[in-house]
N, CA, C and O atoms as a Maestro MAE file, in Angstrom:
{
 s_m_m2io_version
 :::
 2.0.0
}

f_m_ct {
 s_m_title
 :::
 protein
 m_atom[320] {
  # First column is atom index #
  i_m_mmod_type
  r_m_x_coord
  r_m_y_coord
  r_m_z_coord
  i_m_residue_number
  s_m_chain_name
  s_m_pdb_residue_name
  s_m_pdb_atom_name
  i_m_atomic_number
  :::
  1 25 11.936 -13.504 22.453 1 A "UNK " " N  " 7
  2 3 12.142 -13.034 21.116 1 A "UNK " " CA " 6
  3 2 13.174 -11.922 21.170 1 A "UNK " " C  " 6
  4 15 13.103 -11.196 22.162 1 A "UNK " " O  " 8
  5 25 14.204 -11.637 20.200 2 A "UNK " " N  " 7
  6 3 14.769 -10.650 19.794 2 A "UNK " " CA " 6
  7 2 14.901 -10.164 18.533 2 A "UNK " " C  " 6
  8 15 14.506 -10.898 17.627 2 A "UNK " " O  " 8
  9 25 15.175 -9.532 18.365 3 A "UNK " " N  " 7
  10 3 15.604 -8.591 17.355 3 A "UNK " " CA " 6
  11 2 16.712 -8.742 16.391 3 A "UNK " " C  " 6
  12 15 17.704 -8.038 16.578 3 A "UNK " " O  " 8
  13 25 16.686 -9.827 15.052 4 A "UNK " " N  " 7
  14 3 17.920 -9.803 14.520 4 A "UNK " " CA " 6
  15 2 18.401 -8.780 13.778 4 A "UNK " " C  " 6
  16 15 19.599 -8.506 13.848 4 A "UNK " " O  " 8
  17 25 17.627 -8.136 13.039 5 A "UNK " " N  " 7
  18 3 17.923 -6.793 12.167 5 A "UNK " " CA " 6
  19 2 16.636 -6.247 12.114 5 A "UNK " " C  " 6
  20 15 15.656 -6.857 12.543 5 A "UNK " " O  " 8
  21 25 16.577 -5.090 11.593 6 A "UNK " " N  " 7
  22 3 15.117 -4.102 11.379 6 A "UNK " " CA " 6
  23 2 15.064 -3.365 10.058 6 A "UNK " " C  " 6
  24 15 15.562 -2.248 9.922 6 A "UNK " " O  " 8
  25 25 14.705 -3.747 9.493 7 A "UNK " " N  " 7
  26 3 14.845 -2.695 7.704 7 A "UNK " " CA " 6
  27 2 13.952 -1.289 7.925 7 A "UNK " " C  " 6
  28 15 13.099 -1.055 8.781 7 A "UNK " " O  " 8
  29 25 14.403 -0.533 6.958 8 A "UNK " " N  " 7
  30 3 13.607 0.935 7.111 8 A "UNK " " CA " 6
  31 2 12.121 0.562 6.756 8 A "UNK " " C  " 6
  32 15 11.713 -0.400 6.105 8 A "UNK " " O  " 8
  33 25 11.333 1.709 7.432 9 A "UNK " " N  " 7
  34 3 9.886 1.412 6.915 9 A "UNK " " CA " 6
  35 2 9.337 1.263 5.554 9 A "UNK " " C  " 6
  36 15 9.838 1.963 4.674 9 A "UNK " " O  " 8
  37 25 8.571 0.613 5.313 10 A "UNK " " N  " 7
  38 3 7.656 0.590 4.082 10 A "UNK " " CA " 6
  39 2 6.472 0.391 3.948 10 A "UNK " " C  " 6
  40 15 5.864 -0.417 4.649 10 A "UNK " " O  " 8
  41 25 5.865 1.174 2.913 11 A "UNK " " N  " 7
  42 3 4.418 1.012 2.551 11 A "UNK " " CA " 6
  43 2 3.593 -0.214 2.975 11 A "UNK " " C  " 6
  44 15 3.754 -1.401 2.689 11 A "UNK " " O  " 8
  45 25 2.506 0.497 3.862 12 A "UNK " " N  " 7
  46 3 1.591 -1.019 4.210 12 A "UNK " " CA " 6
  47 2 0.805 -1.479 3.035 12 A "UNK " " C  " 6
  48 15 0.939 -2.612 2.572 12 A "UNK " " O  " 8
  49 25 0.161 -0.784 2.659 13 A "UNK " " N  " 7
  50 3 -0.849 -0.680 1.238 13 A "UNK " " CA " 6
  51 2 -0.692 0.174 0.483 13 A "UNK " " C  " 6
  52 15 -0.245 1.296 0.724 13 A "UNK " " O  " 8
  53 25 -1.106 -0.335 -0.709 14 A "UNK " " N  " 7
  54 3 -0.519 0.210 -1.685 14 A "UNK " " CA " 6
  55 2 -1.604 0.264 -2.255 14 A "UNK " " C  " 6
  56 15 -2.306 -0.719 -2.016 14 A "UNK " " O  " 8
  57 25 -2.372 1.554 -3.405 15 A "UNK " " N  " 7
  58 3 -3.813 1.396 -4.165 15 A "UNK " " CA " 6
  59 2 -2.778 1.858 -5.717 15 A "UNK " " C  " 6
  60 15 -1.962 2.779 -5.758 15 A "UNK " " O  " 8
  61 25 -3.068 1.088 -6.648 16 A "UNK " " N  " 7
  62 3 -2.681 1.056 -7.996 16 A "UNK " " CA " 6
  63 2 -3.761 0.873 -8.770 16 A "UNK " " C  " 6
  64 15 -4.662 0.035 -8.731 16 A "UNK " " O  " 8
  65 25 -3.517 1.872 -9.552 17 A "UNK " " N  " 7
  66 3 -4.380 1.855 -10.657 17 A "UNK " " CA " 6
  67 2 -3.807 2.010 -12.351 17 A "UNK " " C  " 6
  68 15 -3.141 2.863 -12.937 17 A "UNK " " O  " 8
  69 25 -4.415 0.786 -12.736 18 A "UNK " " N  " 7
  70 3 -4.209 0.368 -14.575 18 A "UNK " " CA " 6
  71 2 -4.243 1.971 -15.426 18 A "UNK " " C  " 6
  72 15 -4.747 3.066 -15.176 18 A "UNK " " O  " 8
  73 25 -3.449 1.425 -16.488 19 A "UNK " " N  " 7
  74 3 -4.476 2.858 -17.658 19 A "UNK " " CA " 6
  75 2 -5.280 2.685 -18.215 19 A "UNK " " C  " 6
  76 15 -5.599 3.506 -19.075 19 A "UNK " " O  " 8
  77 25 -6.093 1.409 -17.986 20 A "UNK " " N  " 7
  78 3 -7.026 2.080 -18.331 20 A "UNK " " CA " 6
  79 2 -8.089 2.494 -17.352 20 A "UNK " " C  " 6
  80 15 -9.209 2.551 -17.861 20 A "UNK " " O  " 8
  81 25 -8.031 2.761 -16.231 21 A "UNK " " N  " 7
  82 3 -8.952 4.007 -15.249 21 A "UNK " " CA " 6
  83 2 -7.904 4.753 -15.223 21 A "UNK " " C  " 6
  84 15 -8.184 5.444 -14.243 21 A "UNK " " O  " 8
  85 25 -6.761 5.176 -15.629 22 A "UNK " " N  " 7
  86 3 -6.545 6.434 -15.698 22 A "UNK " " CA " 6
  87 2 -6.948 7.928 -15.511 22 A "UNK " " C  " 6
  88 15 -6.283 8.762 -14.896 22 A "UNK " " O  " 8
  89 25 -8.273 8.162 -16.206 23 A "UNK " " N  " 7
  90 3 -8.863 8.824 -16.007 23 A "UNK " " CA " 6
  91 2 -9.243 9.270 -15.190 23 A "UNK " " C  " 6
  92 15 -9.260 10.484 -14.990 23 A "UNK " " O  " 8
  93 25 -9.785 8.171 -14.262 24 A "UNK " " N  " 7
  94 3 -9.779 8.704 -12.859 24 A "UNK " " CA " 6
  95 2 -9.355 8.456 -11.970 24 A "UNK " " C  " 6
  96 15 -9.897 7.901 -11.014 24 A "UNK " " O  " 8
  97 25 -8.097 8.873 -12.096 25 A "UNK " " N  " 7
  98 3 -7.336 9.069 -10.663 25 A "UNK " " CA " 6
  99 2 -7.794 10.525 -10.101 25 A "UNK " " C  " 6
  100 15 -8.393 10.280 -9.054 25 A "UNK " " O  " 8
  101 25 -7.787 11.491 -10.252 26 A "UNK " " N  " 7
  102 3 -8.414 12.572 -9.715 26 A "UNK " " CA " 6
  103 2 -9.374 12.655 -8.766 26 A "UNK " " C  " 6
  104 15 -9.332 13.233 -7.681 26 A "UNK " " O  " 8
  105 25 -10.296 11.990 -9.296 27 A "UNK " " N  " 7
  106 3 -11.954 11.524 -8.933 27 A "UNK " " CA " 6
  107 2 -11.520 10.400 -7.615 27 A "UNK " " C  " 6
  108 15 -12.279 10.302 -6.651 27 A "UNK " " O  " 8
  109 25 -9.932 9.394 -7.711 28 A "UNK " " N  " 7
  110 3 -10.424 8.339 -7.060 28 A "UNK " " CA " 6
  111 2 -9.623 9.317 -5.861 28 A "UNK " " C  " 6
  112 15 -10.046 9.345 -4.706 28 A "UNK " " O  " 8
  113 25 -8.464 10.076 -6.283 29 A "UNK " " N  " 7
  114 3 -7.524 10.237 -5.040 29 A "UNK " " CA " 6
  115 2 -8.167 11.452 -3.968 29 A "UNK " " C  " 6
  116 15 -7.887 11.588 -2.777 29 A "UNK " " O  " 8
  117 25 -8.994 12.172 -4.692 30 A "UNK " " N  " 7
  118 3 -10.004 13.114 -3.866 30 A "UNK " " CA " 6
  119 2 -11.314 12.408 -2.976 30 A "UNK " " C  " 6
  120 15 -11.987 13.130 -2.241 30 A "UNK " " O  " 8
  121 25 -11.523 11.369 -3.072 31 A "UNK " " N  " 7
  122 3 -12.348 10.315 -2.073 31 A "UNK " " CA " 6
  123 2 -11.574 9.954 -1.511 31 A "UNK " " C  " 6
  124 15 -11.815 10.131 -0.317 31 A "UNK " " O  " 8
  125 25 -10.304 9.307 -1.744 32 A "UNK " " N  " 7
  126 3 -9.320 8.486 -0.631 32 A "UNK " " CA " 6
  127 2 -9.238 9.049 0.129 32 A "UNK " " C  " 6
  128 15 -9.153 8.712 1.310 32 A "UNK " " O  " 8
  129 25 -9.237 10.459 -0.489 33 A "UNK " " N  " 7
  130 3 -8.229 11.645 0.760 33 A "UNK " " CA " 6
  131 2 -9.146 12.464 1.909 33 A "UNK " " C  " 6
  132 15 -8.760 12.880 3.001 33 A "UNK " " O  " 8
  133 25 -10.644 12.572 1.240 34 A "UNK " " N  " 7
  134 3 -12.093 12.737 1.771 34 A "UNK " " CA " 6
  135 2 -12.041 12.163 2.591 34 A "UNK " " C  " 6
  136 15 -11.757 12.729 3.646 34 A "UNK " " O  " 8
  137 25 -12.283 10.718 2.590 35 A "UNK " " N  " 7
  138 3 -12.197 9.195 3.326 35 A "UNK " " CA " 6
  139 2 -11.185 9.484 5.181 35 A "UNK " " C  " 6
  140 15 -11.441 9.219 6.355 35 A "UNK " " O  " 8
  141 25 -9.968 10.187 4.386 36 A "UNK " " N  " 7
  142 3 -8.764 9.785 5.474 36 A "UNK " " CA " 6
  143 2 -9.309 10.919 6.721 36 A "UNK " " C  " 6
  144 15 -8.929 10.704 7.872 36 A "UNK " " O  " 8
  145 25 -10.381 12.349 6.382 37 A "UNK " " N  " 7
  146 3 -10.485 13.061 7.310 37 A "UNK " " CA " 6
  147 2 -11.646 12.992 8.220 37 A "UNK " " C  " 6
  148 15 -12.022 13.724 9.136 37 A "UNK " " O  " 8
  149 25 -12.249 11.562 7.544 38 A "UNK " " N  " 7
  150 3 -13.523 11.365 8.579 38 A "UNK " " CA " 6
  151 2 -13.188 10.794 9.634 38 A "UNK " " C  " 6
  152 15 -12.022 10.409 9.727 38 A "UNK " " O  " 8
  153 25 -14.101 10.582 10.709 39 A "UNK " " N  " 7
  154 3 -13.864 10.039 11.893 39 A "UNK " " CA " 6
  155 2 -14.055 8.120 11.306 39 A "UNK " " C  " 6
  156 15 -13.129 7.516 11.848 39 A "UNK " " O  " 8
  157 25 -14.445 7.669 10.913 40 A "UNK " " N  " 7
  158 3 -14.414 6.327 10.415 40 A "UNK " " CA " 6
  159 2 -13.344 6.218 9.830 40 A "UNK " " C  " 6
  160 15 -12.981 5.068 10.075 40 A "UNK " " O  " 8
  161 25 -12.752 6.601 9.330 41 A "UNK " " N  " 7
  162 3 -11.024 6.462 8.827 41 A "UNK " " CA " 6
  163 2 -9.984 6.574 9.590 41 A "UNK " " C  " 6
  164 15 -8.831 6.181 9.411 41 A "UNK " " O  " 8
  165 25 -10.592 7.293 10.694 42 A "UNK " " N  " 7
  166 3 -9.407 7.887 11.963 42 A "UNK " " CA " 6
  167 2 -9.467 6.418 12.685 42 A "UNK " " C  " 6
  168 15 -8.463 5.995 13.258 42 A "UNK " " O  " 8
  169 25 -10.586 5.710 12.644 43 A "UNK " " N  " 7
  170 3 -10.871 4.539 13.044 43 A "UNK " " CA " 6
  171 2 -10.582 3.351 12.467 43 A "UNK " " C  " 6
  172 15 -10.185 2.568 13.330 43 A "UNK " " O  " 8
  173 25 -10.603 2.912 11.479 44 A "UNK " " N  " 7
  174 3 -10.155 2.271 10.574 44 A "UNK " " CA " 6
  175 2 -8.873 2.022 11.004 44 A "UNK " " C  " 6
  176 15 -8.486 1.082 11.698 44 A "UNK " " O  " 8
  177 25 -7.920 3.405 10.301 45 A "UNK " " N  " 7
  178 3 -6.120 3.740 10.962 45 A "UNK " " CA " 6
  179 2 -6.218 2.660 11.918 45 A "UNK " " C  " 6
  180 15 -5.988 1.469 11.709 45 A "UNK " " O  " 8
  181 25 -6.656 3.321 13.197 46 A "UNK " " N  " 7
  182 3 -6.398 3.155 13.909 46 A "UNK " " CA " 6
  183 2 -6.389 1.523 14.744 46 A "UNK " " C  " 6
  184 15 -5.612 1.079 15.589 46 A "UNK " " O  " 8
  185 25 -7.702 0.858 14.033 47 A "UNK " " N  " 7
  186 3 -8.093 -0.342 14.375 47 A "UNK " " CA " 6
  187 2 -7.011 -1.418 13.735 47 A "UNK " " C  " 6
  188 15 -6.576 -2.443 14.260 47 A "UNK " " O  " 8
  189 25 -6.598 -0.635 11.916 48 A "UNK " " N  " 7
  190 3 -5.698 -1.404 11.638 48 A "UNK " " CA " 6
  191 2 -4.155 -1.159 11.622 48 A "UNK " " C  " 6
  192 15 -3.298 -1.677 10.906 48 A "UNK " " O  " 8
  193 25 -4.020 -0.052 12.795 49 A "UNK " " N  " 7
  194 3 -2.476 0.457 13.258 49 A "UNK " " CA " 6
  195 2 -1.622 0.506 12.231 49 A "UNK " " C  " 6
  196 15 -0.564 -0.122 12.212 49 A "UNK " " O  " 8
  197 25 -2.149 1.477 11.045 50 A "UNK " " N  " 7
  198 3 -2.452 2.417 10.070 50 A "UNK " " CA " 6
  199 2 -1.672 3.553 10.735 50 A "UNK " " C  " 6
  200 15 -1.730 3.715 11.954 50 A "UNK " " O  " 8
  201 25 -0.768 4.525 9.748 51 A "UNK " " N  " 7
  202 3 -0.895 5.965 9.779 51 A "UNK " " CA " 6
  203 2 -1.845 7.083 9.611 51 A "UNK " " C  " 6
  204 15 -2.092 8.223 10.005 51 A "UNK " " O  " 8
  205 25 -2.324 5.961 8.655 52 A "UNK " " N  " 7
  206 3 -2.839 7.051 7.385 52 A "UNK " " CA " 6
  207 2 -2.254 7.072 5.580 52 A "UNK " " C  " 6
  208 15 -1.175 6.661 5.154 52 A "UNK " " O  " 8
  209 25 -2.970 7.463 5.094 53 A "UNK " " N  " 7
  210 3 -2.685 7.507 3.486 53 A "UNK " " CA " 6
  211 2 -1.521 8.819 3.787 53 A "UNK " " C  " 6
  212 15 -1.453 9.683 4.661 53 A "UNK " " O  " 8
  213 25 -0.585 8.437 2.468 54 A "UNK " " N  " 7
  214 3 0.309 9.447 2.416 54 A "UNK " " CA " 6
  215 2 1.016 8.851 0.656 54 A "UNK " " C  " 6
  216 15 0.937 7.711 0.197 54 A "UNK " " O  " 8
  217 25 1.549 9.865 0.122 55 A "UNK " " N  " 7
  218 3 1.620 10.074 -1.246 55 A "UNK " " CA " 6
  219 2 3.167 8.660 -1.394 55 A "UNK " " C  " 6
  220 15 3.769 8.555 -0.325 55 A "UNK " " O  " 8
  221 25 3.568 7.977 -2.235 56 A "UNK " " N  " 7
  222 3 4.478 7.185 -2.575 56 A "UNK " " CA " 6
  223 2 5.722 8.138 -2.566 56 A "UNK " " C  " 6
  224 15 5.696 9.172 -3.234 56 A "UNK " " O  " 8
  225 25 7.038 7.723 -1.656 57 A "UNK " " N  " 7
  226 3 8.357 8.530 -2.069 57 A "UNK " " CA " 6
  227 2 8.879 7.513 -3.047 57 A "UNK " " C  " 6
  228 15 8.623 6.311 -2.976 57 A "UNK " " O  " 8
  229 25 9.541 8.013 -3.857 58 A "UNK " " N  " 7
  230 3 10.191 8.247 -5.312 58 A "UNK " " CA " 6
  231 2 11.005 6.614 -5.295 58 A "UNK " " C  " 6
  232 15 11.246 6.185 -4.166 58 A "UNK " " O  " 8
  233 25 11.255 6.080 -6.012 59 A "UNK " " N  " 7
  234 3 11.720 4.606 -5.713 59 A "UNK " " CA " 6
  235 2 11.085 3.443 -4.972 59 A "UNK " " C  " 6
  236 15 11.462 2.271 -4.995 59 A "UNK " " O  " 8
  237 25 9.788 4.100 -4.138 60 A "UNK " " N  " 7
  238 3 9.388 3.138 -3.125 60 A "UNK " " CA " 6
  239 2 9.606 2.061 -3.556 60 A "UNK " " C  " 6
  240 15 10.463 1.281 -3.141 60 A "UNK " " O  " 8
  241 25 8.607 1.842 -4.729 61 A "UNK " " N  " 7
  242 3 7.588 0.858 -5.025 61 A "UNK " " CA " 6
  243 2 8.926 -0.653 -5.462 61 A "UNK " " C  " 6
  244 15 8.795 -1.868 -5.312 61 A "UNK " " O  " 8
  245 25 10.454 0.411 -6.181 62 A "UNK " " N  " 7
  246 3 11.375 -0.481 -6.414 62 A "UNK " " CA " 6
  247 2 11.935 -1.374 -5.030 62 A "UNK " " C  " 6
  248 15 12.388 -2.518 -4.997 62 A "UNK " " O  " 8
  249 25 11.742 -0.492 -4.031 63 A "UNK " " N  " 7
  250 3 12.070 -1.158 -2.657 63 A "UNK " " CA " 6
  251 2 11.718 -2.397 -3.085 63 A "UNK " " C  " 6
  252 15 12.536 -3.315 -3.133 63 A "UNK " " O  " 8
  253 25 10.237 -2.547 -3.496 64 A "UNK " " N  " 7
  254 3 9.815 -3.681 -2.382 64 A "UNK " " CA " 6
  255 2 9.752 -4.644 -3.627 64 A "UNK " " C  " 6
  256 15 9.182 -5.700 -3.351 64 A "UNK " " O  " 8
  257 25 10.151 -4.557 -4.802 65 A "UNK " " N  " 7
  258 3 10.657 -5.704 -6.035 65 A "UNK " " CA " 6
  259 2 11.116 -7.129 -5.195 65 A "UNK " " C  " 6
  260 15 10.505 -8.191 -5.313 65 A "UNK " " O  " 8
  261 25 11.818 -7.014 -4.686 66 A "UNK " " N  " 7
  262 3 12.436 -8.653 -3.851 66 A "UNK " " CA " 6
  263 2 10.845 -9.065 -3.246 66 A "UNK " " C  " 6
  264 15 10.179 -9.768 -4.006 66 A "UNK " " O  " 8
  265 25 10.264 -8.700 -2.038 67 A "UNK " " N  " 7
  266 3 8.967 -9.339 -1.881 67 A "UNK " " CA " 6
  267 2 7.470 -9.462 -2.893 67 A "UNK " " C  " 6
  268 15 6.624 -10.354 -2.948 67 A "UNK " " O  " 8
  269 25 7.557 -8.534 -3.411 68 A "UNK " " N  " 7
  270 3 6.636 -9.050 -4.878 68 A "UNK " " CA " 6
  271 2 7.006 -9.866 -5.370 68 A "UNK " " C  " 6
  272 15 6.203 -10.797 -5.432 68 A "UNK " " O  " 8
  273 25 8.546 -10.136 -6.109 69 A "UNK " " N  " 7
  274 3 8.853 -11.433 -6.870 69 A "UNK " " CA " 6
  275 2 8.656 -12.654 -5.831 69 A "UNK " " C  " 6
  276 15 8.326 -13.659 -6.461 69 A "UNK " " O  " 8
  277 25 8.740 -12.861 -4.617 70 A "UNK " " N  " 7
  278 3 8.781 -13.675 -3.725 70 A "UNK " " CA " 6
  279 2 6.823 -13.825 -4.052 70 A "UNK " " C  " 6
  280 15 6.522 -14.785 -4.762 70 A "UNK " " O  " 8
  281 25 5.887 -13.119 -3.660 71 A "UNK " " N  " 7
  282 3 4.538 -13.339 -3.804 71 A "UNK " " CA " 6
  283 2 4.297 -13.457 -5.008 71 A "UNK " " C  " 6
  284 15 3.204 -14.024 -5.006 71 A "UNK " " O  " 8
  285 25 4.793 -13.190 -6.762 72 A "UNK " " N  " 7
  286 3 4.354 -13.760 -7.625 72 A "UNK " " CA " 6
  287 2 5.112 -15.064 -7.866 72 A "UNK " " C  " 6
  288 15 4.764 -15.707 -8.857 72 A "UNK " " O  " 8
  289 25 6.327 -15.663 -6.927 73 A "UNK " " N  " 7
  290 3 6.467 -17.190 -6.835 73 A "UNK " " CA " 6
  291 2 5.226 -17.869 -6.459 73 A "UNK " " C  " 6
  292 15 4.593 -18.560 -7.258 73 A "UNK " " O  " 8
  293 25 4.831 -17.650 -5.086 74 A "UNK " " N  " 7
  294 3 3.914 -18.179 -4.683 74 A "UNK " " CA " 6
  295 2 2.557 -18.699 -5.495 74 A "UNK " " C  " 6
  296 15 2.198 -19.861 -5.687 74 A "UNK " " O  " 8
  297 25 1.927 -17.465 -5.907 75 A "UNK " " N  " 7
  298 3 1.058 -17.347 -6.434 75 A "UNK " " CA " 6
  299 2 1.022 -18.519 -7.952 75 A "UNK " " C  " 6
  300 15 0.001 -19.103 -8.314 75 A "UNK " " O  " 8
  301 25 2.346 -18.631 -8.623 76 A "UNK " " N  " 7
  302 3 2.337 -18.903 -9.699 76 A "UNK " " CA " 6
  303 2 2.404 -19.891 -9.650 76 A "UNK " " C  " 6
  304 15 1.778 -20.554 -10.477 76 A "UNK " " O  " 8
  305 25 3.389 -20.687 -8.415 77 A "UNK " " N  " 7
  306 3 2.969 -22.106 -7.831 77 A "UNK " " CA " 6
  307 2 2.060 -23.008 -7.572 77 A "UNK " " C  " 6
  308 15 2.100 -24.221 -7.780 77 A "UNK " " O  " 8
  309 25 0.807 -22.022 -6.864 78 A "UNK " " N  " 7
  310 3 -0.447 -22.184 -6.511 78 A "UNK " " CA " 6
  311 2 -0.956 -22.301 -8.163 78 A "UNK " " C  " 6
  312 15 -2.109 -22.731 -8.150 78 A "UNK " " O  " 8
  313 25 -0.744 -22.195 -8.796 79 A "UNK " " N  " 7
  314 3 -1.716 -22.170 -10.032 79 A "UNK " " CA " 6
  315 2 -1.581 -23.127 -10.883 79 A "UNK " " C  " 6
  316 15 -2.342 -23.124 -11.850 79 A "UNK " " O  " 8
  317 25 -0.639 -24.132 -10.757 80 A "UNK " " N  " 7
  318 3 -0.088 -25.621 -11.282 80 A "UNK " " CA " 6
  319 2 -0.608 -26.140 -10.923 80 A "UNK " " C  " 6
  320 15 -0.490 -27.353 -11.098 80 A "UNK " " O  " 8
  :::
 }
 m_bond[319] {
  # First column is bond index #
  i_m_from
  i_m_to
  i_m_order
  :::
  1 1 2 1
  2 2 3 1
  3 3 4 2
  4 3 5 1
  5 5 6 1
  6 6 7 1
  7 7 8 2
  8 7 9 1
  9 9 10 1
  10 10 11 1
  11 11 12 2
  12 11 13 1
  13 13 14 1
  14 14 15 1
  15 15 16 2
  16 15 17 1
  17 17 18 1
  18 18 19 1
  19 19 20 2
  20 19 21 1
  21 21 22 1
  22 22 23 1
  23 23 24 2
  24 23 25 1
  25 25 26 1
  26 26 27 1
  27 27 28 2
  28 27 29 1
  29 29 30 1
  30 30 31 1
  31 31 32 2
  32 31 33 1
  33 33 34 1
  34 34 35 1
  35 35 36 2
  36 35 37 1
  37 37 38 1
  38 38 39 1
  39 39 40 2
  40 39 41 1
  41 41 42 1
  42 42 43 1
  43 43 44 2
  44 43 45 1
  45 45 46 1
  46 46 47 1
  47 47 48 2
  48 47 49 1
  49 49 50 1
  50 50 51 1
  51 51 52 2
  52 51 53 1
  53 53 54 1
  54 54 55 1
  55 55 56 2
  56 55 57 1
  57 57 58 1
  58 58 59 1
  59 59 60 2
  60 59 61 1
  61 61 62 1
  62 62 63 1
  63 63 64 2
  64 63 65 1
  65 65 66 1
  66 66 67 1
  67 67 68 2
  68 67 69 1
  69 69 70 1
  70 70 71 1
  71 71 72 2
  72 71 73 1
  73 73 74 1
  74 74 75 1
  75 75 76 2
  76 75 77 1
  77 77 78 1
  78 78 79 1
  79 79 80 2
  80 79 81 1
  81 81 82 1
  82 82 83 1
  83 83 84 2
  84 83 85 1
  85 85 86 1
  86 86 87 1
  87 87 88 2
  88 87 89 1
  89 89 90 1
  90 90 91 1
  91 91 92 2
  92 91 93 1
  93 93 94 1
  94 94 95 1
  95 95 96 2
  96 95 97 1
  97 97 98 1
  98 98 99 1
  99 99 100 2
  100 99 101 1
  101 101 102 1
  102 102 103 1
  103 103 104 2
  104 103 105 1
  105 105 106 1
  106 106 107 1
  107 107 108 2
  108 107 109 1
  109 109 110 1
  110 110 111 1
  111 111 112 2
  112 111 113 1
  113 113 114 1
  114 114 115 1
  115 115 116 2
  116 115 117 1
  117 117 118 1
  118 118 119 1
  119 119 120 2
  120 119 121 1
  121 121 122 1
  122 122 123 1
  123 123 124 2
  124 123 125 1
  125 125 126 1
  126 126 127 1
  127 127 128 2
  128 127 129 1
  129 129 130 1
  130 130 131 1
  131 131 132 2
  132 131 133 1
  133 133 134 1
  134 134 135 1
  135 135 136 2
  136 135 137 1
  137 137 138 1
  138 138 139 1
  139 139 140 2
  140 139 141 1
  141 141 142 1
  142 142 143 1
  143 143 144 2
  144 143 145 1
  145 145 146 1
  146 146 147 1
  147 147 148 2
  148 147 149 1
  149 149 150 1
  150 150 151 1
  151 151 152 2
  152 151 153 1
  153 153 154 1
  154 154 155 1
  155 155 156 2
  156 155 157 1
  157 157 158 1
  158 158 159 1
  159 159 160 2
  160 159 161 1
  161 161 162 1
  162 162 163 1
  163 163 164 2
  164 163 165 1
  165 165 166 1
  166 166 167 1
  167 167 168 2
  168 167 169 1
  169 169 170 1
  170 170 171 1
  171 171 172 2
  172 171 173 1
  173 173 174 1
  174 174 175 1
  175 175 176 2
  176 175 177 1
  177 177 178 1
  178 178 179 1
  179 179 180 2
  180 179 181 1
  181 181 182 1
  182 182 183 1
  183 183 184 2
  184 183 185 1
  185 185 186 1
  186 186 187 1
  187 187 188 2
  188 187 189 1
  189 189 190 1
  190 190 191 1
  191 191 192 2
  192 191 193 1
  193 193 194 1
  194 194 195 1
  195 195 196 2
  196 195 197 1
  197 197 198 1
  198 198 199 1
  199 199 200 2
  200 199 201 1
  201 201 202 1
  202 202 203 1
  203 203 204 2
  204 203 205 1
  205 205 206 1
  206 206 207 1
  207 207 208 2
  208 207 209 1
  209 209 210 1
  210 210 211 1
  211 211 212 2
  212 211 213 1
  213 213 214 1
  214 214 215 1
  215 215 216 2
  216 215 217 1
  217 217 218 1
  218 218 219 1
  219 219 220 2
  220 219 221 1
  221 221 222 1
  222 222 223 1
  223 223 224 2
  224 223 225 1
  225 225 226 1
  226 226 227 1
  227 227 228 2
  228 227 229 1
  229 229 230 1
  230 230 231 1
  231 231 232 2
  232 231 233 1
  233 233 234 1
  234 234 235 1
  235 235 236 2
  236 235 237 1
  237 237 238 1
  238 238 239 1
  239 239 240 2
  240 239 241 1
  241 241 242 1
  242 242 243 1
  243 243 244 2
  244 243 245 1
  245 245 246 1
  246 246 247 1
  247 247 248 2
  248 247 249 1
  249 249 250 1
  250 250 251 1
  251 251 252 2
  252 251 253 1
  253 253 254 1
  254 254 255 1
  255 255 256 2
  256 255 257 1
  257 257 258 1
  258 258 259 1
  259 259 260 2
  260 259 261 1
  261 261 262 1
  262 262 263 1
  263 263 264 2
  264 263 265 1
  265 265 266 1
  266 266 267 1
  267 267 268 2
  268 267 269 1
  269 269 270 1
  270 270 271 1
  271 271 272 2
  272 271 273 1
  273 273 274 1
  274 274 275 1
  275 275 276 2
  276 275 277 1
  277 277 278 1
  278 278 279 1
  279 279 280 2
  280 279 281 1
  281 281 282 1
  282 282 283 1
  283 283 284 2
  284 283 285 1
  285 285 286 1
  286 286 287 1
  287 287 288 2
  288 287 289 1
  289 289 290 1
  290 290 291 1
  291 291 292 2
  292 291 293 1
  293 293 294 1
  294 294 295 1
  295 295 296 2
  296 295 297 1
  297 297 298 1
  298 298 299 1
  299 299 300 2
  300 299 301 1
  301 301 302 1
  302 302 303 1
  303 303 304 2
  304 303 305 1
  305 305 306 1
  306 306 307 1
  307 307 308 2
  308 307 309 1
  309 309 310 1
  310 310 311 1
  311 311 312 2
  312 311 313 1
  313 313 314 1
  314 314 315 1
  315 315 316 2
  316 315 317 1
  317 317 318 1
  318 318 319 1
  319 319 320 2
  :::
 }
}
C-alpha cells in the first residue's frame, strides 16, 4: 500500500442538536464534557483511537459538505 494524497484532519463525530432541544445544550455539553474526564472515556478514546471531544473550528462542518452529500446519495437510494 501507499500513499496517494492525505487531506487535513477532520472531525470523527460529530453530536448535533435540533432547536428544538435547544434548550439543552448546556445541560447536554456539561455531561459530554463530565463524560470526557472519567476514566471510562479515557477508555472509550482510547479503544476507539479517539482524541477526545473538542469544540467545532469555524467552517468545519462546511468541510465536510462533499461527503454528506455523497451519504445523503446513498441513503436516498436505499429508500426507492
Amino acid at each position: 500500500m501507499r500513499i496517494l494524497a492525505e487531506s487535513k484532519p477532520m472531525a470523527g463525530r460529530v453530536y448535533l442538536l435540533n432547536s428544538r432541544k435547544a434548550a439543552l445544550q448546556k445541560k447536554i455539553d456539561a455531561a459530554l464534557w463530565a463524560f470526557a474526564a472519567t476514566p471510562e472515556a479515557k477508555q472509550y478514546f482510547e479503544t476507539n483511537q479517539l482524541e477526545g471531544y473538542r469544540k467545532l473550528r469555524a467552517n468545519e462542518l462546511k468541510e465536510m459538505d462533499p461527503y454528506a452529500n455523497e451519504v445523503r446519495k446513498v441513503l436516498n437510494n436505499g429508500a426507492k
